[in-house]
N, C-alpha and C positions, 0 to 999 in steps of 0.2 A: 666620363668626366664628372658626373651628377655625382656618380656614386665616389670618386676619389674626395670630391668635395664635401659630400655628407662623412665619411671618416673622416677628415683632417678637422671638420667642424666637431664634433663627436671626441677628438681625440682630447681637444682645447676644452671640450667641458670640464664642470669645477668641482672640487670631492669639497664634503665639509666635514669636517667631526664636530660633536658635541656631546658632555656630559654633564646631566642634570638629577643631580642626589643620588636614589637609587637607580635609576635608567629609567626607560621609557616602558620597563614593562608593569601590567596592569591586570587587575581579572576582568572577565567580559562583563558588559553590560546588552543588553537586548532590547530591540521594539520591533515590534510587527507591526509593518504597514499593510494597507489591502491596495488593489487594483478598483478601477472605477467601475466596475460589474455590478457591483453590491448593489441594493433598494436602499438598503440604508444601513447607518453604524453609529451606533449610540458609543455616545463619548464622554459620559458626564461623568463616568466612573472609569476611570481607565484601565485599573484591574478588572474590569467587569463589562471590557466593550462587549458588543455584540453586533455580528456581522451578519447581517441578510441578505439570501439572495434565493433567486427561482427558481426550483428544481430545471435539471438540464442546462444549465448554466455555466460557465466556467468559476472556480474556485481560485483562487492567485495570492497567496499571500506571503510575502518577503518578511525576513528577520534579518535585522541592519543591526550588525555587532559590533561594538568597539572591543579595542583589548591585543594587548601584546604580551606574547604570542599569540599569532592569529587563531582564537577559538576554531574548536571542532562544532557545527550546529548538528543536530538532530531534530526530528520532527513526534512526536506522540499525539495519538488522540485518547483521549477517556470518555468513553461514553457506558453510563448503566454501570460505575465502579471497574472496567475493564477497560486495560490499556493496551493499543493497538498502535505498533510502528509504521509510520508512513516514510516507510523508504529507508534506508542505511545513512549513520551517520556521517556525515563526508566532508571533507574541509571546505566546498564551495556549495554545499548544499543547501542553498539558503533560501531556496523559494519554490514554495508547495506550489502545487497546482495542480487540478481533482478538473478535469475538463467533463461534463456531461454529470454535473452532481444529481446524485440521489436522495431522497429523506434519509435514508439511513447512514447516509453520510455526514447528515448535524453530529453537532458535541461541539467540547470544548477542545481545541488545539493546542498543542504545546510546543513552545522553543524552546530549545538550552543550548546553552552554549557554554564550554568550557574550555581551557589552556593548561589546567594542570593548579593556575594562583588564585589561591580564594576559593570559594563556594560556586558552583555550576549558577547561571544567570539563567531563571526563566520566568518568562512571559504567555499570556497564554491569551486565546479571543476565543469567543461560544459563537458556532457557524450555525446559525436558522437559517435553514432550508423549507419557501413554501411552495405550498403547493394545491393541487382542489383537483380533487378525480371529479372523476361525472357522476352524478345525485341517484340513488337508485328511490324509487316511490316500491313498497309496501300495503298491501290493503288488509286487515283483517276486521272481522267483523262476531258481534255477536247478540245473544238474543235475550232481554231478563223480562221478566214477569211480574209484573206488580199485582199484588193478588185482591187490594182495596177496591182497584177499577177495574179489574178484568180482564186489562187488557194488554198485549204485545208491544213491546218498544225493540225495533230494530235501530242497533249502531252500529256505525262504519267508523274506523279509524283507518287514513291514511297516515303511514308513517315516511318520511324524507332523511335518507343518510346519506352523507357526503362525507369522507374524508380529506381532511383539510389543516394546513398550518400556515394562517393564523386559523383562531375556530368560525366555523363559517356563521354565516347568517343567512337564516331562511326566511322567503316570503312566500304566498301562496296566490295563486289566482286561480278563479271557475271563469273559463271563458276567456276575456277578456279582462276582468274585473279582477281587481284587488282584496283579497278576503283580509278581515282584521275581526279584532275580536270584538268589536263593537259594528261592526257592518249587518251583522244575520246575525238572531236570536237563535239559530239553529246551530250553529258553526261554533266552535271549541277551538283556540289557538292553543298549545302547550308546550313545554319541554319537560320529559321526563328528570326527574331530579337524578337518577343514577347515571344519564349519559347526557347532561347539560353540555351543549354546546357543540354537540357530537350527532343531535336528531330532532327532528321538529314534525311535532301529529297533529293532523288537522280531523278534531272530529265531528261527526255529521250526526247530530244525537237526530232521534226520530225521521229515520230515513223520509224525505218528501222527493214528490216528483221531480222538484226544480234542482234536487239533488243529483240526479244523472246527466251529469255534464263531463266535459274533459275538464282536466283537473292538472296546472303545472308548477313543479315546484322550483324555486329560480334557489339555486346557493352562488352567495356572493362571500366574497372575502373583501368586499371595498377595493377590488382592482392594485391591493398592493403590490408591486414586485411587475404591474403590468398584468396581472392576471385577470381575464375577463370573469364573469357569471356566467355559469353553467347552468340547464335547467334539462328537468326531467319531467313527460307528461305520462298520463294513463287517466283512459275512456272508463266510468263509471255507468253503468248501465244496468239494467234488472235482469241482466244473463249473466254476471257476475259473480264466479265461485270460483273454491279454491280446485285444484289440480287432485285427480284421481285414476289411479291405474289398475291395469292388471297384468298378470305374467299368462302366456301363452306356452307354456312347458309343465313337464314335471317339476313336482319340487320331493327328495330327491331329485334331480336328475341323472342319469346313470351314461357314462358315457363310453366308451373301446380308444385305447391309447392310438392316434394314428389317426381318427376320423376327425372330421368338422366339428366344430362345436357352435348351436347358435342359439343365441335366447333373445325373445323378444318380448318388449316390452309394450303397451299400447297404450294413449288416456282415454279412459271413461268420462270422464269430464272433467271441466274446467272451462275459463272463460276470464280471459283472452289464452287462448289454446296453450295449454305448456309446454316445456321445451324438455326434451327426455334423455337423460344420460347414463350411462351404466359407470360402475366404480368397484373393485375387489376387495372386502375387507381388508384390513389390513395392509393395505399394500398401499404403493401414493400413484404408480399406474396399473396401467391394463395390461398385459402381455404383451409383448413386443411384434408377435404378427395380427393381434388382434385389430381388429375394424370394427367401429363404433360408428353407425351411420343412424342417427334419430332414434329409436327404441330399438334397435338390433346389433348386438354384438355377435360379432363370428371371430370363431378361432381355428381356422385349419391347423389339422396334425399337431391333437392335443397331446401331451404328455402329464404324467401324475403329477410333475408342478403346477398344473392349469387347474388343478383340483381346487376348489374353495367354496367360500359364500358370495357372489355377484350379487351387488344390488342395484336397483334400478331407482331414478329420482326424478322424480318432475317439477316444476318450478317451471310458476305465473305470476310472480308478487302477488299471489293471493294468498292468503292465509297461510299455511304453514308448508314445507314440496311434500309433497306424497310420495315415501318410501316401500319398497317390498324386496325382497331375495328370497334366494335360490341356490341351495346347495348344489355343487357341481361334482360329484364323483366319477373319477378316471380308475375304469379297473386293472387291478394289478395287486402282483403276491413278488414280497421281495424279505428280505432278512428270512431266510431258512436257517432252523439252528436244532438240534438235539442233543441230547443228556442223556446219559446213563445213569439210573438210582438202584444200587445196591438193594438185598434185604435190609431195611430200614429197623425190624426189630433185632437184629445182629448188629454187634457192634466190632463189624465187619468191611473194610473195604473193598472188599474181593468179593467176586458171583464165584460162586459155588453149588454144586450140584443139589437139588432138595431144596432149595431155598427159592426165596421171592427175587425177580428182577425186573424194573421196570425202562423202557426205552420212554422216551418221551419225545416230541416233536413240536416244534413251534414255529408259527409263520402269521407275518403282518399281509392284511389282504384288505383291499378296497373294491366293493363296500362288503364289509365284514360277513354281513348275513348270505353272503354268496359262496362264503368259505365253505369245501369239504373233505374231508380229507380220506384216504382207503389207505389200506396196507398190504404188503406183500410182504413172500416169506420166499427167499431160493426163486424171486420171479413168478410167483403163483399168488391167487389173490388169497387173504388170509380175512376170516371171520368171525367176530368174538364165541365164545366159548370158556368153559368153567374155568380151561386152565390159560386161555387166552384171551383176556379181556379187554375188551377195546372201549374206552371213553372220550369223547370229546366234550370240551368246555361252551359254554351256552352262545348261543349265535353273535351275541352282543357285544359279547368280549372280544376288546382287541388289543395286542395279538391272540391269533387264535391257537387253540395248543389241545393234540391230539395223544395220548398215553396207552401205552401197548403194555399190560401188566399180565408176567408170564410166571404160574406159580410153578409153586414144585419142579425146579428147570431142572430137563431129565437131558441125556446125551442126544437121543433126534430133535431135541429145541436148538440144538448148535447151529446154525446157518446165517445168512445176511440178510434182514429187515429191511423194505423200505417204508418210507413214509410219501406218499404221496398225495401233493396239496393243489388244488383246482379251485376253480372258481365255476358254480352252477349253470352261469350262463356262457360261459366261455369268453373269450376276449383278451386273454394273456397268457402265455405260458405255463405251463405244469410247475412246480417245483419239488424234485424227487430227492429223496437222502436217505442213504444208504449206511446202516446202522451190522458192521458183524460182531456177533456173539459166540465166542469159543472159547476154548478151552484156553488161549493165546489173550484174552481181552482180558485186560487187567488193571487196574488203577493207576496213576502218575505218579513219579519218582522224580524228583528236583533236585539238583543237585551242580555246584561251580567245580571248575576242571580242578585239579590241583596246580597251587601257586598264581592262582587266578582270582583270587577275592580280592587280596590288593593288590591293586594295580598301579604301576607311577608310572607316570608319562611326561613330554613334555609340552607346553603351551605351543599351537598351532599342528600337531601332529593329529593323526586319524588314530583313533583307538579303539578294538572292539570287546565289548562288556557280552561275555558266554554266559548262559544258564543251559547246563546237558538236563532232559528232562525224557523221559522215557516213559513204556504204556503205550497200550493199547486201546482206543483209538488217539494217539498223539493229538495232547491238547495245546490251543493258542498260547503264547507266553505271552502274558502283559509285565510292561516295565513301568515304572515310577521314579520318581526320583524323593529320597525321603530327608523333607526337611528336619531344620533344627527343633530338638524335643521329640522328636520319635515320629512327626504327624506325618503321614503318607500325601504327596501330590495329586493330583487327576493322573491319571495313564496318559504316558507321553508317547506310549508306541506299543503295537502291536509285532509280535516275531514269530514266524512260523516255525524258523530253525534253534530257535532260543539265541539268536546274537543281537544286537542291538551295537551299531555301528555311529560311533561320533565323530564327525569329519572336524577339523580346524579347531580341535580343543584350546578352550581358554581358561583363563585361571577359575572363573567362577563358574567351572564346572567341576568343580575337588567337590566333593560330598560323596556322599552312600546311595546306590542304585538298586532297587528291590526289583527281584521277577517272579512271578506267580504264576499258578496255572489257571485260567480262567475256567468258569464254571457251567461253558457254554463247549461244543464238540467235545464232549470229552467225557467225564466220570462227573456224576453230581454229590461229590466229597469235598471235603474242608481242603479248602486252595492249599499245594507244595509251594513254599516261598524259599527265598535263597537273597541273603544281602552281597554288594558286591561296594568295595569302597574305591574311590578313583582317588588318586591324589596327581595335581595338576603342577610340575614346576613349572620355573618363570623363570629367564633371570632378572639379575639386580633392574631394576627403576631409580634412576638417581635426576638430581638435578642440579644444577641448570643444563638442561639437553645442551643447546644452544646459548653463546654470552657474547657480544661484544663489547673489548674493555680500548677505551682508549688511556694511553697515555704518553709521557712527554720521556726523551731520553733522561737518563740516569737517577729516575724516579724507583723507589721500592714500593712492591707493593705484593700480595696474596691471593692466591686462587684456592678453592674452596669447590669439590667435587662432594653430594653427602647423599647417603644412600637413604629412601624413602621405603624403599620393600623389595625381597625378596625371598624365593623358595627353592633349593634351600638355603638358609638366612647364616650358614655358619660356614666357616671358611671360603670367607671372600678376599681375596688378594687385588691389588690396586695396579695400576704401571700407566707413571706420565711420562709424554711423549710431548718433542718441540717436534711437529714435523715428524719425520721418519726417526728423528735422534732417541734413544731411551735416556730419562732424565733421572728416574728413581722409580723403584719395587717396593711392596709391601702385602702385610695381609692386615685387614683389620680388627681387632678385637672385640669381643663382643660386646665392649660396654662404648663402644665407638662408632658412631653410622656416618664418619666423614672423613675423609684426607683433604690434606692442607701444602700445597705446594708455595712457596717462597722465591723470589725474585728481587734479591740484595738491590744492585741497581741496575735498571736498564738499557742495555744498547741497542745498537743497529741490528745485530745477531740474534737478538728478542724479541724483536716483531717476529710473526708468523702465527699459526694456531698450535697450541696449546689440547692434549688430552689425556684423559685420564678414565681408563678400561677397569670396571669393578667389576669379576667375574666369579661366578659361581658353576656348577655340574650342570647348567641349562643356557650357559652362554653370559652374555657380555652386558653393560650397560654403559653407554660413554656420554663424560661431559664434555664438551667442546668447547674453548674460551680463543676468541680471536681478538690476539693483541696488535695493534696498529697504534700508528701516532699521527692517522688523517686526521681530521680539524672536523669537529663539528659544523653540521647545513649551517650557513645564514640564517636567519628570520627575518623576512622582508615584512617592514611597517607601512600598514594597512590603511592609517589611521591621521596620516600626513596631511596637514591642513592646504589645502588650492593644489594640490599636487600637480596639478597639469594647468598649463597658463598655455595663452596662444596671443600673438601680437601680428600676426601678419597670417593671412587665410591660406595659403597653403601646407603651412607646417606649425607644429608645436613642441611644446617640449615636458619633460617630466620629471618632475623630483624623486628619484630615487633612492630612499630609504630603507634601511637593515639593521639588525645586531647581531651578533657574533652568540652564537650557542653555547653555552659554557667555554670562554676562552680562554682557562684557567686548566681547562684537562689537558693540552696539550703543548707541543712548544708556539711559541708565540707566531700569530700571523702576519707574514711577511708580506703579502698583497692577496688580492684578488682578481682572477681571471673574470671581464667580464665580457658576455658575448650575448649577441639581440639578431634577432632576426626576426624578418616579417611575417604573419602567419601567412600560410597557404607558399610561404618560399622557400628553397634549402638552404641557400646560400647565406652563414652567418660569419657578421662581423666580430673580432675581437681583440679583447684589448687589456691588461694588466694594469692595474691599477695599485702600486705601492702604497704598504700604512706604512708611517713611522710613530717609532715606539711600541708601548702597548696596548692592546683594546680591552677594553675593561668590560665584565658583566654589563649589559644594560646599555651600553655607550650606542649611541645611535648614530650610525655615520650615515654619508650623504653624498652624492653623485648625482649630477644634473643631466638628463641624457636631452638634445639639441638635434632641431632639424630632423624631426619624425614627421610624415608626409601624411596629410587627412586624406582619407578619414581611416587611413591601416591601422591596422593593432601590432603588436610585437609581441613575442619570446622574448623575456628577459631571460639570461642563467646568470648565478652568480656564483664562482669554486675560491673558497680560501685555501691560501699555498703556506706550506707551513718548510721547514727545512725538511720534515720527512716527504714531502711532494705534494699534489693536491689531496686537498679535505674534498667532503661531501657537498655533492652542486646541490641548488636550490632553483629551482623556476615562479615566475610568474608571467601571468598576459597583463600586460596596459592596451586598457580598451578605449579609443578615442571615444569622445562623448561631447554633450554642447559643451561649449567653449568655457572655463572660468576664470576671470581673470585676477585674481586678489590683489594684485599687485599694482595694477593699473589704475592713477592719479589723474589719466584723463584722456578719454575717449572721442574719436572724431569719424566719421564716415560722410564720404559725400558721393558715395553708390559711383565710382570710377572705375571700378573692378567688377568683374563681372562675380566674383564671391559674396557682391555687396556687404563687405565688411565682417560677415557670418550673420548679417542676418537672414531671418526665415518665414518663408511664408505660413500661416495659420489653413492646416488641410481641412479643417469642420468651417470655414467659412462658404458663402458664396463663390466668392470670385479672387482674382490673385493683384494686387500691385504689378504695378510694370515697372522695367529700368528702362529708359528712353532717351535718346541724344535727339534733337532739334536738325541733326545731320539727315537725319532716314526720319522718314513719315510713313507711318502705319498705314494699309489702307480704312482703317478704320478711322483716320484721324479728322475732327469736328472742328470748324474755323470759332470763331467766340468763344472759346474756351481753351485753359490750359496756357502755360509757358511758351514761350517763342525761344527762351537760351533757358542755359539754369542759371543758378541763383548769382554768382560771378559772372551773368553775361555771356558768358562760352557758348556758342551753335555745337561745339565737339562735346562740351559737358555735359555728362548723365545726372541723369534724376527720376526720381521713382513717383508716377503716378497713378489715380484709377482709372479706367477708361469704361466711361459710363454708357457707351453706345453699344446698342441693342447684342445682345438678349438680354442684357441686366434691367433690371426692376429696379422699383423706387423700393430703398428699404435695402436692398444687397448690402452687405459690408465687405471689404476686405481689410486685414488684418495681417501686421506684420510687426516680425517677435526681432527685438536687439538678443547679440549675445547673452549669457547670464554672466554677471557679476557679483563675486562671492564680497562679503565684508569682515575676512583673515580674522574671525571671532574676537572682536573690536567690542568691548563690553559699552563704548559710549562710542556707539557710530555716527560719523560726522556726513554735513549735509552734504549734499551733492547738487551741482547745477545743471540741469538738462536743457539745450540751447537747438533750436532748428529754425529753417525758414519753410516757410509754406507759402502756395501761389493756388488761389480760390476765385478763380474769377469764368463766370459763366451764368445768366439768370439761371439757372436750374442746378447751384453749388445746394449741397447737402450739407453732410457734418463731418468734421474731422474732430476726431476724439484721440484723448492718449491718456494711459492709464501704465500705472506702475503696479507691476508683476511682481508678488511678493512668491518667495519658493521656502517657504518652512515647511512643517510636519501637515501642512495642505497649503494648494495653490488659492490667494487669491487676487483679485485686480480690485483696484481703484483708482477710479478716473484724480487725475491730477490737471487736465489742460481737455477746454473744449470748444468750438466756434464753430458757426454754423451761417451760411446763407453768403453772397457775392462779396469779397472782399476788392474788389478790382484788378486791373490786369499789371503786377508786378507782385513781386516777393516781396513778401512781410518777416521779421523774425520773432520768434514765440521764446520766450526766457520762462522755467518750469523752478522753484526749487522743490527736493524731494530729501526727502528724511526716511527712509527704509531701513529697517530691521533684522533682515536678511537678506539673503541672496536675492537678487531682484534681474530681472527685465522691465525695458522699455516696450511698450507695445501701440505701434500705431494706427489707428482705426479710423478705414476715409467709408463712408454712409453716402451713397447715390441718393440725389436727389430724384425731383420729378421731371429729368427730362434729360436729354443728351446733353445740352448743353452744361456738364456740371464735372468737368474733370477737377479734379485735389490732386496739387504736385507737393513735393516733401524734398526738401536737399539738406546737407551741410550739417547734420545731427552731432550733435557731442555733447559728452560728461565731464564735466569737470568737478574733482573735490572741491571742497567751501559752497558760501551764501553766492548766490546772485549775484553780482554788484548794482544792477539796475532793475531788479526785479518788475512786471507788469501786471497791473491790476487784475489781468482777468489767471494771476497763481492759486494755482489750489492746494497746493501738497508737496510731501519731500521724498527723498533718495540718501544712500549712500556705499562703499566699501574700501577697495585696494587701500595697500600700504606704500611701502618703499621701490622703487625700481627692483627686478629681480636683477642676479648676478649673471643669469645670462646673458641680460642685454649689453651688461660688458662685455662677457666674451664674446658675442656675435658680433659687436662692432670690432674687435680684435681681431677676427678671423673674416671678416668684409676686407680691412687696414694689410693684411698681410696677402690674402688673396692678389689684390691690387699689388703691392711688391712682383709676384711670382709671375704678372702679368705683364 
């Protein structure tokens, strides 16, 4: 039944139109409000607020937009010249929030907000984040000599750093006692001038006994933001030095890939004992199984990555940490390589019999001076000699490189060479290579297959780039890729077989590809090179991929498909298509990169999509244009003044505004579907809603939606119908919220309803207001005090009192808020009269205070109405006038006396527009808002009036 009666109520709601110049649409404007977290926000400049708050704190800041269509927001921050997005920009994106801020998270924030009209709106606020780490103390000390007297002058400087925003402030004590710069003739307050505000040295000229004390330094920030003072102590004493070490290892240190590795580190002194850590050049950690316990690092099962310089540091806040390291060497022989060199005085690539040939060998080895290398010849060990001479390069050198120079090469020097590379003390594997010489060994030959230099292919296929390269011993083939002007790239690859394979080829891999013979396993002659050119097709790229066009029947209009690039670029042919139907062929000219499709007038048979295939030898490019004559989204207005009113507590209602999206592209709209449902429900109501005539750009219409149940939200959709069928839906939420009533000339509650009228209790107070009938008695209830009926006399009638008996204190307040009352942006708002009774009788009556709740761009109260102490035992009535400025609340405040006996009752409250008529001396202040009755409360009384018939 509920729900038959919410449709039939809902059905009777009232549509409005209205047209005002250009419409109602607008470019955005923007303000950023903050949440009450902040320490504080400077306001004196408004382009140049500033928001403070305390690191790990929550951040909240809202951008309130006007503008129709409803702006898209986005968030920026700039800090240090660089801009950094906080989040994606979103149509409902409109309020930051950084939970758990950090310092690095200050700067200045940005809004924007735009619709498309006018210029992007932004605003912007600078987020100070502070903060105060903990103070570290510093001591260093040192020694000058004055040579007039003699004699020795020891100074101590304590230095004090805290990091801190705002900049800190330092104080000093010895002991217990406050040091200043006028207390001791000894003592030195300073700040250095390069880090002012950042560090504070206390110095101790001519060290004296009374000098060895505990010493603490307090950093204060003046408790902005809540933040306490932090302090740092350190014992000054005549055992006082800075940190010194030593290493308990080799330095080399030499290690076997696989074993432990441990170094430790000791202090030799220092005082207050320092604290020992290790660190890896270069690096920002330690190894990943490495263990770091006090001066000893271990590294089980090292490998040649573990290799480096380890240094060790100590740190006592004494003078400067004491550093030292430690090479770490992990043995091992890796990159084995050789080369064959011709006779070098022949200008000859080929060995040849009589002549000189040198083998050479090369190998990286750790640590170098362990390198050595021997040779064999057919597996036998081989020993320098006149005609076979063996040299290796000086211990130092790395890599290391071993050369086998064979004159006069006769037919028994033909055989297979090794080169073999060790390490002195053992600890890694051998590296052997095996080098043959004969008659068969021969220099390198490069050379591309035939029909194989240019190669076409097309985009997304695998293609492989050959270099045939021959020789004896078959050398590595390096590839390149060679850019424009001649300049050769880095080597992209390595080929054992001379192929070089490119998977998923894309356009911009068309270029020329170089291969070479590397001048490593191989022959040590002038590298065989070989170009190879790839040429990459595509086909056509056109555009618009994707288009939707609307428009209205029997309208002409043109579609436009234009070619942006292709390979290859010359006989490309066109073919558009309705649908499966072919509509027209072509090819296009070269001096032509578009086709142009026509559309005399459109019917029913031309809706559909629309395409047009530009193809060339590598395939297709299509534009797609999808013709329809749905109706452009609504644009629901945002921007609607009191939009939601409420006159009775369990329901309200909403002013429902839109305009129509370009209503000019299509045929005219014939109504609107409109359908609401509650969140978290499935079940949606709806319902059509007929325009007559036509809607114009801008025209703002209007629909009253009735009988929404507090405190749900709804789904709105809204679909314009046009004769070609539904257009594009539109949604939005209406979210209930405190009450406003712009409309309402005059307010009454006498707390009868248990909704009490919508008003609210105040959660930051003590205690709560009571609603209470004279029927039922609390067991709490205290005789000499408080009402016996309410204010009309009724035992059944409610009224709202304090109930001052225990546990409430003298001094408790409770606090209770009226609805909010908007003033329909009334540039002269008129007064308003605020009318109550109150009933104050108990020796131990307190205060009853009442104060008007102003609700602009900040919240504030002033007291309007106040009394205090026994008025006796009946109701009295208090007459208020109020002259507000905005949106306002009533807010009433009863103050416990000193003792049970002290309940404050409150009945029978209301607003009414105008002066007073009998104003009382003890007024202070004024109110005001609402205009005209709204049009709902006709039809609600129309659908009460007909209900009743059906009944």
């Amino acid at each position: 039944m509920m729900g038959s009666v919410f449709g039939f109520l809902w059905l009777l709601a009232g549509f409005l139109r209205g047209v005002s110049g250009q419409g109602v649409y607008a470019p955005p404007t923007v303000r950023i409000v903050h949440s009450a977290q902040a320490c504080h926000v400077e306001e004196e400049r408004y382009s140049e607020r500033v928001y403070t708050i305390r690191e790990g704190g929550t951040l909240e800041l809202q951008c309130l937009i006007t503008g129709h269509p409803r702006p898209q927001i986005g968030w920026t921050k700039t800090a240090g010249g660089a801009s950094e997005r906080q989040g994606d920009s979103s149509l409902f994106n409109d309020t930051l929030r950084i939970e758990n801020i950090n310092r690095h998270q200050g700067g200045r924030y940005y809004c924007k907000a735009e619709n498309g009209l006018g210029s992007p709106a932004i605003r912007s606020i600078r987020v100070d984040v502070y903060y105060l780490d903990e103070p570290q103390i510093s001591v260093h000390h040192s020694v000058g000599e004055t040579k007039e007297h003699f004699y020795f002058e020891r100074t101590v400087f304590l230095r004090c750093v805290a990091n801190s925003n705002p900049p800190v402030h330092y104080s000093w004590r010895r002991g217990r006692d406050l040091l200043t710069q006028s207390s001791d003739t000894g003592v030195e307050i300073y700040e250095p001038l390069f880090t002012q505000g950042e560090t504070k040295i206390l110095k101790l000229k001519n060290l004296r006994p009374q000098d060895y004390a505990d010493y603490t330094c307090i950093a204060s920030i003046r408790s902005v933001c809540g933040i306490r003072d932090k302090s740092a102590h350190f014992r000054l004493d005549n055992r006082t030095a800075p940190p010194s070490i030593k290493l308990l290892m080799d330095d080399p240190l030499v290690v076997n890939p696989g074993e432990t590795l441990t170094l430790v580190c000791v202090a030799s002194a220092g005082d207050p004992p320092p604290t020992l850590s290790w660190m890896k050049h270069g690096e920002e950690e330690l190894p990943q199984r490495g263990v770091s316990s006090g001066g000893t690092l271990t590294v089980p099962a090292v490998t040649t990555d573990d290799g480096g310089i380890y240094i060790c540091e100590a740190f006592n806040n004494v003078g400067n940490p004491a550093k030292k390291s430690v090479s770490v060497l992990v043995r091992g022989l890796r990159k084995g390589r050789f080369w064959i060199t011709p006779d070098p005085y022949h200008n000859d690539d080929n060995i040849q019999i009589g002549r000189e040939v040198k083998i050479s060998c090369q190998v990286e080895a750790t640590p170098p001076e362990e390198l050595q290398f021997s040779w064999l010849k057919n597996g036998r060990p081989l020993r320098s000699s006149e005609r076979m001479v063996i040299t290796h390069t000086d211990a130092d050198v790395s890599p290391g490189t071993t050369n086998l120079d064979i004159i006069d090469l006769k037919f028994t020097d033909f055989g297979t060479y090794t080169c073999v590379a060790s390490l002195r003390s053992g600890g890694s594997p051998d590296i052997s290579i095996d080098v043959n010489i004969s008659s068969t060994t021969v220099p390198p030959e490069l050379s591309v297959p035939r029909g194989r230099s240019h190669l076409i292919t097309q985009e997304g296929d695998t293609v492989d780039l050959q270099c045939l390269v021959s020789g004896k011993p078959k050398p590595i083939i390096l590839w390149s890729r060679v850019e424009e002007g001649g300049a050769t790239a880095a080597t992209m690859a390595e080929s054992y077989d001379g192929v070089l394979r490119i998977n998923n080829v894309s356009r911009d891999m068309s270029g020329a590809y170089r291969c070479h013979t590397s001048q490593y396993n191989g022959f040590n002659v002038k590298p065989r090179q070989a170009l190879i050119t790839l040429v990459v097709q595509y086909p056509p790229v056109v555009e618009p991929v994707s288009m939707e066009i609307r428009q209205a029947l029997g309208r002409a209009f043109s579609l436009t498909c234009r070619l942006l690039r292709a390979h290859p670029a010359r006989l490309l042919h066109y073919e558009w298509k309705l649908g499966s139907r072919l509509l027209t062929v072509g090819e296009l000219s070269e001096q032509s990169d578009d086709t142009v499709y026509h559309v005399r007038a459109l019917n029913r048979e031309g809706y559909g999509e629309y395409t047009c295939d530009i193809t060339n030898e590598a395939g297709a490019g299509r534009c797609s244009f999808m013709v329809t004559g749905k109706a452009y989204a609504p644009e629901f207005y945002y921007d609607t003044y009191g939009a939601l009113w409420q006159n009775r507590p369990r329901v309200y209602g909403f002013k429902l505004q839109w305009t129509q999206m370009d209503p000019g592209g299509v045929d005219r709209v014939l109504a609107y579907r409109l359908g609401i449902r509650q969140v978290g429900q499935s079940r949606w109501w709806e319902q059509e809603i007929p325009i007559e005539g036509t809607v114009h750009k801008g025209e703002l219409l209007t629909y009253n939606l009735t009988e929404l149940v507090t405190p749900e939200s709804y789904l709105v959709r809204l679909t314009p119908i046009t004769r070609y069928g539904e257009g594009d839906a539109t949604e939005r939420i209406i979210t209930y919220r405190a009450p406003v009533n712009p409309h309402l000339r005059q307010f009454q509650c006498g707390f009868e309803d248990e909704a009490l009228c919508l008003f609210t209790q105040d959660k930051s107070d003590e205690f709560d207001w009571t609603r209470h009938s004279s029927t039922t008695r609390d067991t709490k209830y205290t005789s000499n005090t408080g009402p016996s009926a309410d204010h009309s006399g009724s035992k059944q009638g409610f009224f709202m009192y304090i109930e001052t008996s225990r546990p409430r204190l003298q001094g408790d307040k409770a606090r209770l808020f009226s609805p909010t009352f908007d003033l329909d942006n009334k540039s002269n708002s008129p007064p308003y009269c605020l009318t109550f009774y109150y009933h104050m009788y108990g020796k131990h009556i307190g205060t009853l205070n009442v104060f008007l709740r102003l609700k602009g761009s900040t919240v504030t109260d002033t007291s309007v109405w106040s009394l205090s102490g026994n008025q006796g035992n009946r109701w009295r009535q208090a007459t208020v006038n109020i002259h507000p400025s905005s949106a306002f609340q009533i807010v009433m405040e009863g103050v416990r006396g000193s003792g049970v006996e002290g309940d404050i009752a409150i009945d029978d409250v209301t607003i009414e527009e105008g002066e007073c008529k009998d104003p009382p001396p003890n007024n202070l202040r004024s109110l005001a808002p609402p205009s005209s009755p709204p049009i709902w409360q006709l039809f609600f009384t129309l659908c009460l009036a007909l209900i009743g018939q059906q009944r």
